[in-house]
C-alpha positions as CSV (number, residue, x, y, z in Angstrom):
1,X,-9.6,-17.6,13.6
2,X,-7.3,-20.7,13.6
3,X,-9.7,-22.7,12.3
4,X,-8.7,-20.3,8.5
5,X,-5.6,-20.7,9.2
6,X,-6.0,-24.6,9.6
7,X,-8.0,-24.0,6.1
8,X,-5.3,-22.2,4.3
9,X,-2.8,-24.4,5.5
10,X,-5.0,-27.4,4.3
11,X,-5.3,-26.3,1.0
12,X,-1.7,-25.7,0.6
13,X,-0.8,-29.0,1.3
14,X,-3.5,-30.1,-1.0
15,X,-2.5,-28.2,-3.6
16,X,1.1,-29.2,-3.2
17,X,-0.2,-32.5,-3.8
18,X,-1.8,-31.9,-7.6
19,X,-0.2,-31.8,-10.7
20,X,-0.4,-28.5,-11.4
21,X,2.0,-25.4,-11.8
22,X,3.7,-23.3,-9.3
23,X,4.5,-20.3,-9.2
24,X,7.2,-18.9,-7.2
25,X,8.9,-15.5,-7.5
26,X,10.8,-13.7,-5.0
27,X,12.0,-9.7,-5.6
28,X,14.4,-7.6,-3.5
29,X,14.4,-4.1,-3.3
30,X,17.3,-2.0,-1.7
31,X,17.6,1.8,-1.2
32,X,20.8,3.9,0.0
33,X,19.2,7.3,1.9
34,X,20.6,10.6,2.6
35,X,19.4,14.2,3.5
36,X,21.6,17.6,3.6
37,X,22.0,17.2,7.2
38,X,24.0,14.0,6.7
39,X,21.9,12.0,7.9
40,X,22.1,8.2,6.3
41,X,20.1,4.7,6.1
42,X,19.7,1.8,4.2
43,X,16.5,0.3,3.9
44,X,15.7,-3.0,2.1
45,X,12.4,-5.2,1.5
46,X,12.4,-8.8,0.5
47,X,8.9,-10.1,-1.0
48,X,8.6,-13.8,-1.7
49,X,5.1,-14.7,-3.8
50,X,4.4,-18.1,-4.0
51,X,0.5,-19.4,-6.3
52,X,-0.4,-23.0,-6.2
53,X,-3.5,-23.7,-8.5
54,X,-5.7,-26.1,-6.9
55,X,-8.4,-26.5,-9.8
56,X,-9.9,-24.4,-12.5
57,X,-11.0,-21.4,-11.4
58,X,-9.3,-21.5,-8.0
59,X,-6.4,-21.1,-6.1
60,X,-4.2,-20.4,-3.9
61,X,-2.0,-17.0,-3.4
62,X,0.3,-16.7,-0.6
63,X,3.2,-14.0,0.1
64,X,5.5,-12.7,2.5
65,X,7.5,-9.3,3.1
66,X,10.9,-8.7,5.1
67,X,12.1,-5.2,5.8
68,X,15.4,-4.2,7.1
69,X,17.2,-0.6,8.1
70,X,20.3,0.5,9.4
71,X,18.3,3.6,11.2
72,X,16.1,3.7,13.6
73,X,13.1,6.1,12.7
74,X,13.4,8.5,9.8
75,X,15.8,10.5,9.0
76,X,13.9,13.7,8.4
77,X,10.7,14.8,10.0
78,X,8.2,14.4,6.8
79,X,5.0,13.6,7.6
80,X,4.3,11.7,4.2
81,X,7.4,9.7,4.4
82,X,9.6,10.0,0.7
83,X,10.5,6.1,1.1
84,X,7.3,3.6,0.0
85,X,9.6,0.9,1.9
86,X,11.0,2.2,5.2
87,X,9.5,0.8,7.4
88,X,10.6,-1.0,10.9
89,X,12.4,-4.4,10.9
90,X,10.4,-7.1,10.0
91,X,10.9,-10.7,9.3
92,X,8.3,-13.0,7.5
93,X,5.4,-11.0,7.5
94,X,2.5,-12.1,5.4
95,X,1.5,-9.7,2.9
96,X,-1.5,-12.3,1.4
97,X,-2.7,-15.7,2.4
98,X,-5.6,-17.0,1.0
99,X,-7.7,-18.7,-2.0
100,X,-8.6,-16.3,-5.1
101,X,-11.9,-18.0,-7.1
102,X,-11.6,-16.7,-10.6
103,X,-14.3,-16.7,-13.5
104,X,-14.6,-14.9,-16.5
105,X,-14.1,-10.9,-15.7
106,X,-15.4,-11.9,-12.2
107,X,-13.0,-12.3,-9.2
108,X,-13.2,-13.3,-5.4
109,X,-10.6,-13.2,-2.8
110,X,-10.9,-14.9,1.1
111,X,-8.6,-14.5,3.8
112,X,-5.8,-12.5,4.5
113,X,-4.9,-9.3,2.6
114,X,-2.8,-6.1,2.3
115,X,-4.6,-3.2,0.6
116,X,-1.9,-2.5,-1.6
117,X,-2.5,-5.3,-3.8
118,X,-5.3,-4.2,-5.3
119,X,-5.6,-0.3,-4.3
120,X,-3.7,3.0,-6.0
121,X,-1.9,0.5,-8.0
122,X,-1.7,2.4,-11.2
123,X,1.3,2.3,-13.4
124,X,2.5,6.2,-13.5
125,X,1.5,7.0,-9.7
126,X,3.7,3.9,-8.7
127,X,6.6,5.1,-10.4
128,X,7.3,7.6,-7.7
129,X,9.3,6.8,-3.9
130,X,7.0,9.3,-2.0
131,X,4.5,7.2,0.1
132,X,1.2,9.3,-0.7
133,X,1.6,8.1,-4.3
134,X,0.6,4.7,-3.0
135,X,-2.5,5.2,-0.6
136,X,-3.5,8.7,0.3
137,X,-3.0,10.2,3.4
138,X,-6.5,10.5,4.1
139,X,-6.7,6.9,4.3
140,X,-2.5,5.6,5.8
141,X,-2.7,8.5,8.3
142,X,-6.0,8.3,10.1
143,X,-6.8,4.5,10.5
144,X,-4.2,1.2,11.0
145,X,-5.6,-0.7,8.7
146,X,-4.5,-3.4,6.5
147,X,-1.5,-1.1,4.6
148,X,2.2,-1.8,4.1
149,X,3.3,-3.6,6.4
150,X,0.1,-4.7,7.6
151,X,-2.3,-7.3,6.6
152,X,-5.8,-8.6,7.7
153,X,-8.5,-10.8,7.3
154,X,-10.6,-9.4,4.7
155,X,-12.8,-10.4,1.5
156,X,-12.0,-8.6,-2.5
157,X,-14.2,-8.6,-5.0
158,X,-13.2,-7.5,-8.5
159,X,-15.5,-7.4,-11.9
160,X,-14.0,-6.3,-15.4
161,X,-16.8,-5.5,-17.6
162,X,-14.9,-4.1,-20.8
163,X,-12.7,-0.8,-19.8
164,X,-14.7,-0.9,-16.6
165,X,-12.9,-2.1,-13.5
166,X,-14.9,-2.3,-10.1
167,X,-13.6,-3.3,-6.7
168,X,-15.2,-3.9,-3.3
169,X,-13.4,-5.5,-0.1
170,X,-14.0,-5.5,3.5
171,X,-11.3,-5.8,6.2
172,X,-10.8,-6.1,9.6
173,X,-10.9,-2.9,11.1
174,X,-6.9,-2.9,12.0
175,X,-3.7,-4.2,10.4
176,X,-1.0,-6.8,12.0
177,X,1.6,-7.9,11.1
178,X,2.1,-11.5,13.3
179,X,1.6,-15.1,12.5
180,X,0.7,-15.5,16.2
181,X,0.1,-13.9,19.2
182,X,-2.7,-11.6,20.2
183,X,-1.8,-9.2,17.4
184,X,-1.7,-11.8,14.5
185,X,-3.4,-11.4,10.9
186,X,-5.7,-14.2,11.2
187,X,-7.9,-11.8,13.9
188,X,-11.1,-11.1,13.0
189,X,-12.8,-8.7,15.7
190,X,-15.4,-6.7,14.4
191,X,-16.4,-5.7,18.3
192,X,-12.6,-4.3,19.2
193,X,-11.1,-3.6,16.1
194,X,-14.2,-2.4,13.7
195,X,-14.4,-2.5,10.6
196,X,-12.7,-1.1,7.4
197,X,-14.5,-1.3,3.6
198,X,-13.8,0.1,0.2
199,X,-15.0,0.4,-3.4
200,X,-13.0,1.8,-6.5
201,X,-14.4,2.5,-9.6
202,X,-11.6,2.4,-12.6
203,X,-12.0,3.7,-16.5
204,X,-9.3,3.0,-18.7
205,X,-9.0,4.3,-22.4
206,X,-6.2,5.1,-25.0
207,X,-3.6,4.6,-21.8
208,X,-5.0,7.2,-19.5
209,X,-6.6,6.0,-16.4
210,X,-9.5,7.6,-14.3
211,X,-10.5,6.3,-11.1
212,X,-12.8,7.5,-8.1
213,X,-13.6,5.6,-4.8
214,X,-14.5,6.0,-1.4
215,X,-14.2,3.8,2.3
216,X,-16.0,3.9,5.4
217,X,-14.3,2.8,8.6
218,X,-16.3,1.5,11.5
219,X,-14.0,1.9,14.8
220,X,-12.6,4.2,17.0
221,X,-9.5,7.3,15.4
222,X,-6.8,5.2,17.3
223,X,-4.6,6.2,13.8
224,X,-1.4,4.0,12.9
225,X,0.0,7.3,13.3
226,X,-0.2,8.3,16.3
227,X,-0.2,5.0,18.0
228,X,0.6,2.0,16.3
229,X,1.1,-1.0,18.0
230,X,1.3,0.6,21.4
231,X,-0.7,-0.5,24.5
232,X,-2.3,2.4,24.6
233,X,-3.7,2.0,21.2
234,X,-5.0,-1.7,22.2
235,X,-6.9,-0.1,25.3
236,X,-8.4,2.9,23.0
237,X,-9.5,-0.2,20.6
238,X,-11.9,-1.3,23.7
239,X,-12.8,1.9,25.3
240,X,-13.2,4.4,22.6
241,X,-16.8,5.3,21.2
242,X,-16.7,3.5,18.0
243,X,-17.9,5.9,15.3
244,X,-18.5,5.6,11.3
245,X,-15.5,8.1,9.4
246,X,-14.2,8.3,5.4
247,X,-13.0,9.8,2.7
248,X,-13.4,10.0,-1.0
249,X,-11.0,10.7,-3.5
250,X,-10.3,10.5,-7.6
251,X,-7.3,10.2,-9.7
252,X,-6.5,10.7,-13.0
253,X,-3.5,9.6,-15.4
254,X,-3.8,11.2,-18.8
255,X,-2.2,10.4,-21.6
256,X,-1.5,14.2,-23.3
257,X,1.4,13.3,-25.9
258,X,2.9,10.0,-26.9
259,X,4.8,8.7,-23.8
260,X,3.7,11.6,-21.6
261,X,1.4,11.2,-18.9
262,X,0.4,13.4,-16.8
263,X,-1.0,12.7,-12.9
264,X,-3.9,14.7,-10.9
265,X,-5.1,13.2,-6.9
266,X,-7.3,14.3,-4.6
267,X,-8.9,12.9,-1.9
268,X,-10.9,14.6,1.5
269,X,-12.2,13.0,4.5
270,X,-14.5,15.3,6.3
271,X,-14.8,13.5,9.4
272,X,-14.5,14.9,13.1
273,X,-10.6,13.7,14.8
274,X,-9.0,12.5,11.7
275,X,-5.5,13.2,11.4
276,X,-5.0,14.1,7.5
277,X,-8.0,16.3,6.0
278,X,-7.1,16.8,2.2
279,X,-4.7,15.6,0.0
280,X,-3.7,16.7,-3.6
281,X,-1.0,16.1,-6.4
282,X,0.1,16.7,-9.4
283,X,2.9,15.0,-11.6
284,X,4.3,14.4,-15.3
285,X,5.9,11.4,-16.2
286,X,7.6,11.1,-19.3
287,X,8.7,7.2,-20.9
288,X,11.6,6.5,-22.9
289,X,13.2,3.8,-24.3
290,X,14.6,2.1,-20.9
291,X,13.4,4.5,-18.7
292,X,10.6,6.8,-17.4
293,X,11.4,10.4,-16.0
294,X,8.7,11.6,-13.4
295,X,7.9,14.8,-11.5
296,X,5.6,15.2,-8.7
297,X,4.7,17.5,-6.4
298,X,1.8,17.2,-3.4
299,X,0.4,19.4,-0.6
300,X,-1.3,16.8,2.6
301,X,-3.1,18.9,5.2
302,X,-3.1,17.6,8.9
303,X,-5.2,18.5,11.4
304,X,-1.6,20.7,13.0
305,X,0.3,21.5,9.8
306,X,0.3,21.5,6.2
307,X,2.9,19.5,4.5
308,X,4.1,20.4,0.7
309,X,6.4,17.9,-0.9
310,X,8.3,17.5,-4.5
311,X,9.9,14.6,-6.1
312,X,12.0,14.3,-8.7
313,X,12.8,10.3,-9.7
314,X,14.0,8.2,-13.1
315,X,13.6,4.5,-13.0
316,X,16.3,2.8,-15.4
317,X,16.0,-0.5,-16.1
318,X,18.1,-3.0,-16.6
319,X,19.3,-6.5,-15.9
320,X,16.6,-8.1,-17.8
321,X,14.7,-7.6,-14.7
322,X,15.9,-5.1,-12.4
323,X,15.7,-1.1,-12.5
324,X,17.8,1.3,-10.8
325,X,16.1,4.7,-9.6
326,X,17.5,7.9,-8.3
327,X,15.3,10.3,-6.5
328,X,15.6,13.9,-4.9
329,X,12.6,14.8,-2.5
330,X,12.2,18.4,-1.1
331,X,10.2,19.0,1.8
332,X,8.5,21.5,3.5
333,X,6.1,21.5,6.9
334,X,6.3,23.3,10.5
335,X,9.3,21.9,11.4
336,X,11.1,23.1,8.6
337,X,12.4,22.8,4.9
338,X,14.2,19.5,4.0
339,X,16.2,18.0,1.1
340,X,16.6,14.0,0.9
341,X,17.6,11.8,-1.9
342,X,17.5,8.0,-2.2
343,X,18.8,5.6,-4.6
344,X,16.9,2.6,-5.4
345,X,18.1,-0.8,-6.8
346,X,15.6,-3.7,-7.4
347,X,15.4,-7.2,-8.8
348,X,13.4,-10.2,-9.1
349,X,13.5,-13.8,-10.1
């Protein structure tokens, strides 16, 4: 793989070269956490995007992601996780790397990619803290794939045809997070690590949103999980049966009054050893001048337990380009009942 990484590199330097635009943007994202226990931690992320075009129709998209916390693990026992970006220390990971070919509604990615760019990306869903409201828990839970914070080498298509947006990709099988090393994003190792693809089907109308997909993963249930990044999940990589697994799952954002939307999920994967089995929620977001108000409630079921969680969140903007955003999460499973909050500051420039 180093001779894509010589690639991208080359065509940065070319691109560097050309009089064209760049585009550079950088946002920081900072959250203060607390439960009734009293337990605390701060958690930050740092995302630096940088787009070089390199000639019509193509070019290239490069970004990294730094995370920082004060605590060690969580500081509640959720399953879910209420914070999208708690995650361990991490400096100078790269979220995307590689040359996007663009023309008319038609577009092609190459190289390396987190599946958050392009997946459960809707506006209302991503209003919320709680994790699942990015990618389900049929998917985060059961495979360590290319999902914050990891990236891998992959391919994304894209085609707008009117209200019509379809996407395909095809990852690596598992995620990293390294420039280098044995564990770095620019492996490509179908034989060890499998393979992960998607498709998404999206329908937009009068503001409301409805979209349905489904993956397949080709590999062995070593889940980011249970053992992510630990030598025994490198050995279960080689010695596991590799088997074929995946879920479906639909979403919905409908507009039912002016400036109130309201959210419906669900997703299943079916397959024998997976971790999370079904997934639903439900939520109402409500948008005001300078703000949106959101409510949201889930229940995940694992293969041990059954988690139910509730959010209750308002993002406030301000600064031009910055929001502040309160949130109260209660939280229920086999360990117990839990009440966290969080509040959120972000800005970018």
């Amino acid at each position: 793989m180093n001779k894509i990484a010589c690639l991208i590199i080359a065509a940065a330097a070319y691109g560097c070269c050309r009089a064209t635009a760049q585009d550079i943007s950088a946002q920081l994202t900072a959250e203060m956490q607390a439960d009734a226990g009293g337990h605390t931690n701060m958690s930050s992320l740092l995302r630096i995007d940088f787009m070089q075009p390199l000639c019509k129709g193509v070019r290239l998209d490069m970004a990294v992601i730094s995370i920082a916390r004060t605590r060690s693990g969580g500081i509640d026992d959720s399953r879910q996780g209420f914070s999208n970006i708690d995650e361990d220390n991490t400096t100078l990971a790269p979220a995307v790397a590689g040359l996007t070919f663009t023309s008319g509604g038609s577009m092609l990615f190459a190289g390396i990619r987190n599946m958050n760019e392009d997946y459960f990306t809707s506006h209302f869903m991503s209003l919320f803290t709680n994790s699942s409201c990015g990618i389900f828990p049929t998917i985060s839970a059961n495979y360590r794939i290319a999902n914050y914070p990891l990236a891998s080498m992959g391919i994304h298509l894209e085609r707008k045809i009117s209200e019509l947006t379809i996407m395909a990709s095809v990852y690596n099988g598992v995620g990293y997070k390294s420039f280098s090393g044995r564990q770095n994003v620019f492996r490509l190792c179908p034989e060890s690590d499998g393979l992960f693809s998607i498709l998404s089907v999206n329908y937009q109308n009068n503001g409301s949103t409805f979209n349905i997909g489904a993956n397949l993963h080709y590999g062995n249930n070593v889940s980011y999980e249970e053992l992510a990044g630990t030598a025994t999940a490198e050995k279960a990589q080689k010695t596991q049966k590799k088997t074929a697994t995946g879920a479906v799952w639909g979403y919905a954002e409908l507009m039912i009054a002016p400036r109130m939307c309201a959210i419906m999920q669900y997703s299943a994967n079916p397959s024998k050893g997976v971790i999370c089995r079904r997934y639903a929620g439900i939520g109402l977001v409500r948008t005001m001048r300078n703000a949106e108000l959101g409510v949201f409630a889930d229940r995940a079921v694992y293969k041990d337990e059954t988690e139910w969680a509730a959010e209750l969140t308002c993002r406030i903007n301000c600064l031009g380009r910055g929001y502040l955003q309160p949130a109260i999460h209660l939280i229920k499973n086999s360990d117990g009942a839990y009440c966290a909050g969080l509040l959120r500051m972000s800005y970018t420039i």
